[in-house]
PyMOL commands that place a pseudoatom at each C-alpha (Angstrom):
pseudoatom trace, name=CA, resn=UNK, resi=1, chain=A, elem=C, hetatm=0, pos=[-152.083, 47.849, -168.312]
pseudoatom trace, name=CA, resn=UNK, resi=2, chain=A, elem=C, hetatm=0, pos=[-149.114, 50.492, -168.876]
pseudoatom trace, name=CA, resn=UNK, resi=3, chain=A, elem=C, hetatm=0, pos=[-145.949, 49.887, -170.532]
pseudoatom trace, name=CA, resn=UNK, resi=4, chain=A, elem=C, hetatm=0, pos=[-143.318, 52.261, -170.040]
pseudoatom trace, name=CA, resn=UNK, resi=5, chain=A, elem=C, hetatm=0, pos=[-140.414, 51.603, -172.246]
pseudoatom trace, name=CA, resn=UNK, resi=6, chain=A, elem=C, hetatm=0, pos=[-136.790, 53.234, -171.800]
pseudoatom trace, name=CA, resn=UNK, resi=7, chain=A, elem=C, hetatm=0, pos=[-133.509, 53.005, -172.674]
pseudoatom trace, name=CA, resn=UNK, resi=8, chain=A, elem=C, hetatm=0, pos=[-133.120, 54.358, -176.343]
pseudoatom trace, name=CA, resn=UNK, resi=9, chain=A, elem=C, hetatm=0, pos=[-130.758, 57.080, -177.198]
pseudoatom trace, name=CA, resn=UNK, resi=10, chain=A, elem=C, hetatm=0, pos=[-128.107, 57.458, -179.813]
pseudoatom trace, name=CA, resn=UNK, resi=11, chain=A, elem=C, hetatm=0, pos=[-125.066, 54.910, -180.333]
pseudoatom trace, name=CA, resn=UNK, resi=12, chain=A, elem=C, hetatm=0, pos=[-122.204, 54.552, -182.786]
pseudoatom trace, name=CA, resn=UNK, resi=13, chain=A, elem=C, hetatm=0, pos=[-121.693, 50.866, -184.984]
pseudoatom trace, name=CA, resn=UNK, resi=14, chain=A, elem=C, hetatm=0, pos=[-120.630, 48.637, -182.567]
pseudoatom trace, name=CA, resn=UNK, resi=15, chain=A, elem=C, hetatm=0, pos=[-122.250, 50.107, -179.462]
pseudoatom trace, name=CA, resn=UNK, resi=16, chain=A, elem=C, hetatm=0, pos=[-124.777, 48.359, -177.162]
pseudoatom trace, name=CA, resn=UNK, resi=17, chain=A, elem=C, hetatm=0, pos=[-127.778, 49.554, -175.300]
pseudoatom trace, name=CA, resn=UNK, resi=18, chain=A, elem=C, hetatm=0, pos=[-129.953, 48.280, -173.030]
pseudoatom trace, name=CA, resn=UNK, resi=19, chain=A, elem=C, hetatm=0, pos=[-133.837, 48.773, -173.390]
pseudoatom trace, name=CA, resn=UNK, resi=20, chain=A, elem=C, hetatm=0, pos=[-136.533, 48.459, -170.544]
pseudoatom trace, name=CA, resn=UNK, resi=21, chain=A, elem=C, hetatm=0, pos=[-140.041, 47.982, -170.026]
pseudoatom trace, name=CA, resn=UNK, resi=22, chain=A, elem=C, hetatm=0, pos=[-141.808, 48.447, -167.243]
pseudoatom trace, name=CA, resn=UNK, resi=23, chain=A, elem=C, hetatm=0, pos=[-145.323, 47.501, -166.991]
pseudoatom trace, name=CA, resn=UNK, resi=24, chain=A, elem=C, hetatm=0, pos=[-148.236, 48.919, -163.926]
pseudoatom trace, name=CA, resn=UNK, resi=25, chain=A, elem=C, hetatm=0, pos=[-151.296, 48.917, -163.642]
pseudoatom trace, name=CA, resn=UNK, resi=26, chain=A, elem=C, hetatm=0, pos=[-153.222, 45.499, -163.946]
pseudoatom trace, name=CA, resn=UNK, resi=27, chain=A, elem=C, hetatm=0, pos=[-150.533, 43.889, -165.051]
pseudoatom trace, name=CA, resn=UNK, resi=28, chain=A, elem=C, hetatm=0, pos=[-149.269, 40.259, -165.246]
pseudoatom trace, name=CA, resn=UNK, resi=29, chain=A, elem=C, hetatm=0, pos=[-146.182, 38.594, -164.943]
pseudoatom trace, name=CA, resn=UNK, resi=30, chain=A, elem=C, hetatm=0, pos=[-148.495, 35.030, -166.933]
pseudoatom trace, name=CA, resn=UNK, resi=31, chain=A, elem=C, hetatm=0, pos=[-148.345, 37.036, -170.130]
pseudoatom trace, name=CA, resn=UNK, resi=32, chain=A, elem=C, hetatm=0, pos=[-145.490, 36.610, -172.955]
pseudoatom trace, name=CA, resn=UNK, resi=33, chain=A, elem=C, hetatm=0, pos=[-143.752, 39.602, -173.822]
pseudoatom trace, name=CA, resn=UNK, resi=34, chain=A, elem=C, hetatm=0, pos=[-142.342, 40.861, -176.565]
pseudoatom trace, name=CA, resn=UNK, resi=35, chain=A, elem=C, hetatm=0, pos=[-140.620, 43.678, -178.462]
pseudoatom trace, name=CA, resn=UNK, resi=36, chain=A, elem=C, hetatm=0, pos=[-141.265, 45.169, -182.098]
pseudoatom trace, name=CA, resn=UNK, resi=37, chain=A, elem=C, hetatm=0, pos=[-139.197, 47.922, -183.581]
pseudoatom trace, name=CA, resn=UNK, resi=38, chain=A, elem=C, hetatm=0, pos=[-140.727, 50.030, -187.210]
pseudoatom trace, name=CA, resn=UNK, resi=39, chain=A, elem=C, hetatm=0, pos=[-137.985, 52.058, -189.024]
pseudoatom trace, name=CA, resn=UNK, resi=40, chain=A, elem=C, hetatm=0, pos=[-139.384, 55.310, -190.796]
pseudoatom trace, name=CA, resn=UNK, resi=41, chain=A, elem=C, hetatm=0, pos=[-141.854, 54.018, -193.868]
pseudoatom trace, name=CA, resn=UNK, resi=42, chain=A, elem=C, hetatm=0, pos=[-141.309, 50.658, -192.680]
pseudoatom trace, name=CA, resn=UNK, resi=43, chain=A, elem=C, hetatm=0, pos=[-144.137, 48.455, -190.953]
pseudoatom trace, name=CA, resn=UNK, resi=44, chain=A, elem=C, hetatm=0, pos=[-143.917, 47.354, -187.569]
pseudoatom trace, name=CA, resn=UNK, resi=45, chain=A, elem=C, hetatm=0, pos=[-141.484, 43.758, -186.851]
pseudoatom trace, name=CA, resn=UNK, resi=46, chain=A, elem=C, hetatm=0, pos=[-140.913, 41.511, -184.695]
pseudoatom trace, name=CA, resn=UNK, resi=47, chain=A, elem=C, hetatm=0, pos=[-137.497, 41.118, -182.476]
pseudoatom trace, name=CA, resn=UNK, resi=48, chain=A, elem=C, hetatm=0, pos=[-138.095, 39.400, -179.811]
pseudoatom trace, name=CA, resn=UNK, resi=49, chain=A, elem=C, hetatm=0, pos=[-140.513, 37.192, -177.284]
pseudoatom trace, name=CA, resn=UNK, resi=50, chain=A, elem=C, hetatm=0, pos=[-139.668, 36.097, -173.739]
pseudoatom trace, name=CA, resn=UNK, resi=51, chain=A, elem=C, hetatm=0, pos=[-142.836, 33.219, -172.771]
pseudoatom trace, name=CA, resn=UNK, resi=52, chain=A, elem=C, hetatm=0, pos=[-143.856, 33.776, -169.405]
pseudoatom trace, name=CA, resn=UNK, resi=53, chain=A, elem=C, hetatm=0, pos=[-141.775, 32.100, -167.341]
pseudoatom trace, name=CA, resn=UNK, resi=54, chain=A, elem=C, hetatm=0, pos=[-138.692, 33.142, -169.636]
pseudoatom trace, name=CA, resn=UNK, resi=55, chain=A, elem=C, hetatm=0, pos=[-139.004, 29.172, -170.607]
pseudoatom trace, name=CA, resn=UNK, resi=56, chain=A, elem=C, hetatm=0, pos=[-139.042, 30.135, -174.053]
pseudoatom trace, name=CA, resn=UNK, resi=57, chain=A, elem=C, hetatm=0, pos=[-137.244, 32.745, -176.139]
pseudoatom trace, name=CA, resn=UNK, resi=58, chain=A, elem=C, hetatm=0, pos=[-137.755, 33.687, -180.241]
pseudoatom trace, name=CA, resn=UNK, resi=59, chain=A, elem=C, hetatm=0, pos=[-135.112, 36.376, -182.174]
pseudoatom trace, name=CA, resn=UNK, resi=60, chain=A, elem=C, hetatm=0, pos=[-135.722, 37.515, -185.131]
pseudoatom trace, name=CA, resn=UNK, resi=61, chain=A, elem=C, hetatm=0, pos=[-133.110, 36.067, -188.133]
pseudoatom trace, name=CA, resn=UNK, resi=62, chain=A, elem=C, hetatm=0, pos=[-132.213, 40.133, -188.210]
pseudoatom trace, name=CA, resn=UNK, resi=63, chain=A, elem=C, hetatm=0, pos=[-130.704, 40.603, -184.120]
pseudoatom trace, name=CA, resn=UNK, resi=64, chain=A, elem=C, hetatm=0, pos=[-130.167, 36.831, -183.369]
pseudoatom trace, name=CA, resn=UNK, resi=65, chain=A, elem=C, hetatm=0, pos=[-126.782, 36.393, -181.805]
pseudoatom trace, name=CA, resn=UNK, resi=66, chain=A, elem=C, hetatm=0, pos=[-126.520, 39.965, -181.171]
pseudoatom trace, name=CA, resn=UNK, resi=67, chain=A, elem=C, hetatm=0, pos=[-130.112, 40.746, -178.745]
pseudoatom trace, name=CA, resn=UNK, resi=68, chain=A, elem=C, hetatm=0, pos=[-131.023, 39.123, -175.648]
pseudoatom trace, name=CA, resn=UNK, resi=69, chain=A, elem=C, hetatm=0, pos=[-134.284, 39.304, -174.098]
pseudoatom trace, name=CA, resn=UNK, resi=70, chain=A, elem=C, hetatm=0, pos=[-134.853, 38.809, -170.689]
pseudoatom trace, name=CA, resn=UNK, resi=71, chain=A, elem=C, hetatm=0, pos=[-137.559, 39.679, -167.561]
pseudoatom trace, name=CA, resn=UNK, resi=72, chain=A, elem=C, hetatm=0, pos=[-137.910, 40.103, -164.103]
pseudoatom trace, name=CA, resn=UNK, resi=73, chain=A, elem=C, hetatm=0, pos=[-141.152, 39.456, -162.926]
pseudoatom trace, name=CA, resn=UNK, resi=74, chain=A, elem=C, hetatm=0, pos=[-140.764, 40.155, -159.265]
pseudoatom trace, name=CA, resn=UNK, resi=75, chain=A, elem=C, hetatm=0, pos=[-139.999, 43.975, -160.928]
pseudoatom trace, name=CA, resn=UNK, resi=76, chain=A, elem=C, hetatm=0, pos=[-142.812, 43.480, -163.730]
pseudoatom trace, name=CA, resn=UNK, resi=77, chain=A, elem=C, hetatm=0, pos=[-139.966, 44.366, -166.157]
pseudoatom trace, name=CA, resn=UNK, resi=78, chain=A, elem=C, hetatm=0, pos=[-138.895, 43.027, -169.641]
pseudoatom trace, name=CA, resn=UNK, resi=79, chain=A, elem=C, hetatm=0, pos=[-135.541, 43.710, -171.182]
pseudoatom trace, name=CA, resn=UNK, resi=80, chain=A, elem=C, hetatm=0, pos=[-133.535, 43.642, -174.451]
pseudoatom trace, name=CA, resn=UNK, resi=81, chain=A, elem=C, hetatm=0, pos=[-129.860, 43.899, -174.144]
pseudoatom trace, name=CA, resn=UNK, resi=82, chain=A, elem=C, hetatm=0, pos=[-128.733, 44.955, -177.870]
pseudoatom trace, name=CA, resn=UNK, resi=83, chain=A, elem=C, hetatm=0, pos=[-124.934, 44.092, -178.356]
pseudoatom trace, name=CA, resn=UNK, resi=84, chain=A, elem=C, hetatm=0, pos=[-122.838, 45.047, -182.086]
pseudoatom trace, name=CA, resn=UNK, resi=85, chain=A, elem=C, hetatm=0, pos=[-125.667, 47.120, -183.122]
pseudoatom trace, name=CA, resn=UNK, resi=86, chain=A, elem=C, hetatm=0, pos=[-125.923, 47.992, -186.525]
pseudoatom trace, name=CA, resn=UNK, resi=87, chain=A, elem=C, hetatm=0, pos=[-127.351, 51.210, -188.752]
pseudoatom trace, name=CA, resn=UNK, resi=88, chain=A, elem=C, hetatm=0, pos=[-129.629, 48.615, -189.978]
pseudoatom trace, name=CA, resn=UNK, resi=89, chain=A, elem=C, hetatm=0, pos=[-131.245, 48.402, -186.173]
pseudoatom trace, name=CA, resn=UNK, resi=90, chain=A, elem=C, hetatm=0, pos=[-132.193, 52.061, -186.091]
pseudoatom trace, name=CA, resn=UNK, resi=91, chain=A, elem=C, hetatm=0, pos=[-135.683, 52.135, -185.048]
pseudoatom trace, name=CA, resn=UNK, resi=92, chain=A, elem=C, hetatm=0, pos=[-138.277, 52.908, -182.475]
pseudoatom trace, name=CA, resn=UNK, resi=93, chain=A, elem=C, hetatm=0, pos=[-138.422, 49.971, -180.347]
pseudoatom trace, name=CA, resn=UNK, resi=94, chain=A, elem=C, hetatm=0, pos=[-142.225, 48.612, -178.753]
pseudoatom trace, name=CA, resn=UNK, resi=95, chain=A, elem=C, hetatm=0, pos=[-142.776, 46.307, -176.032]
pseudoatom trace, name=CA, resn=UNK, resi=96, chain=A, elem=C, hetatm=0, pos=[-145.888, 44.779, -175.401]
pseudoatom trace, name=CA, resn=UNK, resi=97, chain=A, elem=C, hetatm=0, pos=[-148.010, 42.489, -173.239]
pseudoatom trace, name=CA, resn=UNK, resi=98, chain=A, elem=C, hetatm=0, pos=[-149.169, 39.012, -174.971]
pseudoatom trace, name=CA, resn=UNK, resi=99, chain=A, elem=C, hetatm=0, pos=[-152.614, 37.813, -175.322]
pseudoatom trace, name=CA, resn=UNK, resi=100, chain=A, elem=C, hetatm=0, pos=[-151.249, 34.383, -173.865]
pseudoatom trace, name=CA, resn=UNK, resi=101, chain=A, elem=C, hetatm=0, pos=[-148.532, 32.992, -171.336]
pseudoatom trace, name=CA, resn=UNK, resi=102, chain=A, elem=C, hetatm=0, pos=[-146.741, 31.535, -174.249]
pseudoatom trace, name=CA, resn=UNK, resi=103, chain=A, elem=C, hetatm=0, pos=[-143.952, 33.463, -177.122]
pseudoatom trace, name=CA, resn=UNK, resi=104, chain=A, elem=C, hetatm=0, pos=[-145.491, 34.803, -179.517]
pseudoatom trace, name=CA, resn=UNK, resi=105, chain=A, elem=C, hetatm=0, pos=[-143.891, 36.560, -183.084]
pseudoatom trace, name=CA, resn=UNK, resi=106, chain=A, elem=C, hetatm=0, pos=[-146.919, 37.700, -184.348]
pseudoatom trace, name=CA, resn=UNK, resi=107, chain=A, elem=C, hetatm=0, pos=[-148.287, 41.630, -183.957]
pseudoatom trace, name=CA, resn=UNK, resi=108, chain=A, elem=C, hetatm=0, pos=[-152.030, 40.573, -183.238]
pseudoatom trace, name=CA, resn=UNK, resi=109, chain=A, elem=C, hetatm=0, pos=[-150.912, 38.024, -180.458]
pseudoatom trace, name=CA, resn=UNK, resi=110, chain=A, elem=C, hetatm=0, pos=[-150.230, 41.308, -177.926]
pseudoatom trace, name=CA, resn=UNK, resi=111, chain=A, elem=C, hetatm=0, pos=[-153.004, 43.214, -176.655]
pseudoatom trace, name=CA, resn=UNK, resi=112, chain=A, elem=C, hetatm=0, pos=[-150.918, 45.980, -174.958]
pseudoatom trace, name=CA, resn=UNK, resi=113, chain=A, elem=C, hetatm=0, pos=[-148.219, 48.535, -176.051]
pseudoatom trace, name=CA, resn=UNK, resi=114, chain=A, elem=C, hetatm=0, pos=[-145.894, 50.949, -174.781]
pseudoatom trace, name=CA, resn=UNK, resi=115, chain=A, elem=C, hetatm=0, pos=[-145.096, 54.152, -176.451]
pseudoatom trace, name=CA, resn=UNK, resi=116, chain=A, elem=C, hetatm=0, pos=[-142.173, 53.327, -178.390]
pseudoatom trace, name=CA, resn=UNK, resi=117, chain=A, elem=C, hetatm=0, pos=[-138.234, 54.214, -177.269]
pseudoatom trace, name=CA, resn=UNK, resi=118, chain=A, elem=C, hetatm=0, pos=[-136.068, 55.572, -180.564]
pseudoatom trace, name=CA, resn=UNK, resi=119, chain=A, elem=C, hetatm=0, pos=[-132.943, 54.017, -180.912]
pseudoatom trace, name=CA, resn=UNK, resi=120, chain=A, elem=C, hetatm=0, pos=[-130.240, 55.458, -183.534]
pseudoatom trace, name=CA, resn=UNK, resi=121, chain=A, elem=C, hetatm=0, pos=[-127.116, 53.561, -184.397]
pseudoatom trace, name=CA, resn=UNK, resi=122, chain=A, elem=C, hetatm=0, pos=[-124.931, 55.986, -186.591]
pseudoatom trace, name=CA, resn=UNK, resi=123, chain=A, elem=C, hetatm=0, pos=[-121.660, 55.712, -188.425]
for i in range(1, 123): cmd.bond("trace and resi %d" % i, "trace and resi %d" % (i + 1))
show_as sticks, trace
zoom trace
């Protein structure tokens, strides 16, 4: 399995962007996905987790009210819409394929992982 992620550029306070993932190869629309972001000399956190039917849905404390997280499985594609971001929410941003069908927070319940997408919120 491939994940492509996309979507990440640089945005002033306020702005909103729009992150994708795309996943090939022998992938699967019964996984959970997620998202992760690490900020420089930070470890790796959770955002967000879509189960996979989109049934169930987990934010982090840190984006909830301002992220959504949604998929299309009929396009093998995950998304997080990011809305009032913050300089806070600077970060390279992850998404990855779930061991299991159901939402997961946790970094060791994914098996696969895209390359990361850099988002930078300035002032």
């Amino acid at each position: 399995v491939q994940l492509q992620a996309s979507g990440g550029g640089l945005v002033q306070i306020g702005g909103s962007l729009k992150l994708s993932c795309v996943a090939s190869g022998r992938a699967t629309s019964n996984n959970a996905m997620g998202w992760f972001r690490q900020a420089p000399a930070k470890e790796r956190e959770f955002v967000g987790t879509i189960s996979w039917n989109a049934g169930t849905i987990y934010y982090a404390d840190s984006v909830k009210g301002r992220f959504t997280i949604s998929r299309d499985n009929a396009k093998n594609t995950v998304y997080l819409q990011m809305n009032n971001l913050k300089p806070e929410d600077t970060a390279v941003y992850y998404c990855a394929q779930g061991r299991h069908s159901r939402a997961a927070t946790g970094t060791s319940d994914y098996v696969y992982w895209g390359q990361g997408t850099l988002v930078t919120v300035s002032s």
